[in-house]
C-alpha positions, 0 to 999 in steps of 0.5 A, a space after each residue: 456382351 453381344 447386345 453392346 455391338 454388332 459384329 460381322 467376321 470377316 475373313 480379309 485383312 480389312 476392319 471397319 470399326 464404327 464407333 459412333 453409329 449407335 444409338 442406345 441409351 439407357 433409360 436412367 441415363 436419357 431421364 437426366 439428359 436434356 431435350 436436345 441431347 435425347 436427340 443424340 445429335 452428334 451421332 454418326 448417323 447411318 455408317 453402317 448403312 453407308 459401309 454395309 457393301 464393305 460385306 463384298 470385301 469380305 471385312 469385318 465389321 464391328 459397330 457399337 450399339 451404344 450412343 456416344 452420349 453415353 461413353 465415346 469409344 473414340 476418346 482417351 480414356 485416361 481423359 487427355 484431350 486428343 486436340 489440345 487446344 482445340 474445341 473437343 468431348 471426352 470420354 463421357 461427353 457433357 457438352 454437345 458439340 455446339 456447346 450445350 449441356 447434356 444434362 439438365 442435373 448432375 452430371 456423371 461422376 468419377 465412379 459412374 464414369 469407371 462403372 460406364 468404362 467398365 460396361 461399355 469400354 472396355 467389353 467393346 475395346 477387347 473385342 476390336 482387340 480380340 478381331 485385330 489379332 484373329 486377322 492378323 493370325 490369318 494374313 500377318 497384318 491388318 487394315 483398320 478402317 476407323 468410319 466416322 461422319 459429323 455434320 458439315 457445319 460444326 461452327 464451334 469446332 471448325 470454321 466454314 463447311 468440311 470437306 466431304 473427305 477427311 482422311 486421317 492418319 495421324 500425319 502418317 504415324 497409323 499407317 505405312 505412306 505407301 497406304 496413305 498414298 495410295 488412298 489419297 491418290 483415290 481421293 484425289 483422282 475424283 473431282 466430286 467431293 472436296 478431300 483433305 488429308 490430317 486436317 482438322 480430323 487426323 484420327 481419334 483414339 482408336 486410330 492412333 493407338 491401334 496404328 502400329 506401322 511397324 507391327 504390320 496393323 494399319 490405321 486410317 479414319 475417314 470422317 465425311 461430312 454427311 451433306 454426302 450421303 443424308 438430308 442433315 436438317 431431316 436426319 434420313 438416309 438418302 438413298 440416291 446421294 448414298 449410292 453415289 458415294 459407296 463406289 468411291 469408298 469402295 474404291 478407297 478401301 480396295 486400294 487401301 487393301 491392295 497398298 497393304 498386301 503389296 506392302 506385305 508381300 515385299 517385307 515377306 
């Protein structure tokens, strides 16, 4: 099952799960797609890339090879809508974020959903599940780091442009506050990028299911506007724009951490 992620181990309490970076699609599957959709537009584009000096930090680091165009590992599986109400895709998207179809035919059906969910799901949800409890054996507790980026302009899901941070975390119910805090504080001690906290992205379903406070496992997702690291209209990684940023969620992690051993410390 290696072939569906990548997987750095790492040796602090720190996760960084990248969900939607991934870009394989099975050719019986892209056959059906339609042109827009083979362009896999409303992919994560380059977070690995963006969070590989997170190395340094001695995280893990766990990645899905697999497009979200195929099944979203980010999405309830049981199929209920994580913004009721709201604009949103499921587990094995149909639409595109503005809308548009994803297949030019049938769409999948209920078995070939299972059979995607068995392939993809669940293989990669026991190996997140699997790091969670190898970290938590080593400290007690864990930090998991949900990394997502999305187009800064998304008219069908959110008006106007998005801030370049958006923190999530469930309005506070995935992670302890003194973490919270202590990475809003970051946020907001710079004057760079424009940041919010559980706006329109309060953290999907990695995060609100995999953030138990009380069991000592920390949850955030952090979701840029890619203006902030890549040329949108090109979809290429800018270089200069990128090592701009990486000192800033850097510094967001590390506070992140240092909240959760304090926190740790005190409870022992």
């Amino acid at each position: 099952m290696a072939d569906l992620f990548a997987l750095r181990e790492g040796q602090s309490p720190l996760i960084i799960n990248i969900p939607h970076a991934g870009t394989n699609v099975p050719e019986d599957t892209l056959i059906r797609m339609t042109p827009a959709a083979r362009k896999l537009p409303d992919t994560d584009w380059f977070v690995d890339r963006l969070y590989a000096f997170a190395a340094d930090l001695d995280a893990t680091i766990l990645k899905a090879n697999v497009s979200r165009m195929v099944i979203d590992l980010n999405r309830d599986p049981s199929g209920q809508s994580l913004y009721p109400g709201q604009a949103t895709t499921g587990l094995v998207p149909t639409e595109l974020f503005d809308g548009a179809p994803v297949y030019e035919g049938d769409e999948p059906d209920e078995a070939e959903i299972e059979q995607r969910r068995a392939t993809y799901f669940d293989p990669y949800h026991q190996e997140l599940s699997e790091q969670i409890a190898r970290i938590r054996a080593i400290h007690g507790y864990a930090v998991l780091y949900d990394a997502h980026s999305i187009a800064s302009n998304v008219p069908r899901l959110f008006d106007g442009e998005l801030p370049v941070l958006n923190l999530g975390t469930n309005d506070g119910e995935t992670c302890d506050t003194a973490i919270a805090r202590a990475v809003m504080q970051v946020m907001l001690d710079q004057d760079e990028y424009e940041t919010v906290a559980n706006g329109r992205f309060k953290g999907g379903w990695i995060t609100r299911t995999f953030g138990v406070p009380r069991h000592n496992l920390h949850a955030l997702q952090m979701e840029l506007a890619q203006r902030a690291y890549m040329d949108e209209a090109a979809v290429r990684y800018d270089e200069e724009a990128a090592a701009k940023l990486q000192p800033l969620l850097k510094d967001i992690l590390s506070a992140a951490l240092a909240a959760a051993e304090h926190l740790h410390w005190e409870h022992d």
